[in-house]
N, C-alpha and C positions, 0 to 999 in steps of 0.2 A: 509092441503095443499090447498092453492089457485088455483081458475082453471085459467089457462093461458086466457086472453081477445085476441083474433086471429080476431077480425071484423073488425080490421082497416089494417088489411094484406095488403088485394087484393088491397086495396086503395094507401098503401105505395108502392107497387109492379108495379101495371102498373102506378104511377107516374114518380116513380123511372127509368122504362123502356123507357115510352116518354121521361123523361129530359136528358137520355144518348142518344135516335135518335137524338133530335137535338142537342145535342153536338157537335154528330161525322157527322152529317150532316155540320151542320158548319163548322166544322174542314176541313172536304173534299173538301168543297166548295170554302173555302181559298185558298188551293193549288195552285199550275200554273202547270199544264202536261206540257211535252214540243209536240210539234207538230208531228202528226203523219208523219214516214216516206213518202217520195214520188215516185211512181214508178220512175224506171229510165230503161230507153228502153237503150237495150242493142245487137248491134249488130253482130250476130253469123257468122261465115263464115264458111260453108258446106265445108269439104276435102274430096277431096276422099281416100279415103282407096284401095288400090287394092282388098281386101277379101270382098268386098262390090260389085263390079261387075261380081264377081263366084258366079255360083249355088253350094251351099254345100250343102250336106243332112246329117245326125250323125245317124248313125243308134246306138239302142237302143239291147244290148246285150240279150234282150229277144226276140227282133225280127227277131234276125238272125235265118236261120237256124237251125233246127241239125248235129251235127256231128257225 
């Protein structure tokens, strides 16, 4: 049984690895993104709420009392 030759691996391996980044770098590179959105000011108009100018409080049923 012959022993397998593996010294040319590492050499096939990270070839192989650089010539697929610049592949897919180039590939990417090609592309056209489209442009990023742009804010757009947007303005809010404040209503009032009538329950907005009352003081409420909720009381919390552990803080009541006992009965």
């Amino acid at each position: 049984m012959p022993q397998l030759d593996t010294s040319t691996w590492f050499t096939t391996i990270v070839s192989s690895m650089i010539t697929l980044f610049i592949l897919f770098q180039l590939k990417i590179s090609s592309q056209t993104f489209p442009a990023p959105p742009s804010p757009k000011t947007v303005a809010t108009e404040k209503t009032n709420n009538p329950w907005e100018s009352k003081w409420t409080k909720i009381y919390s049923p552990l803080s009541l009392p006992q009965q």
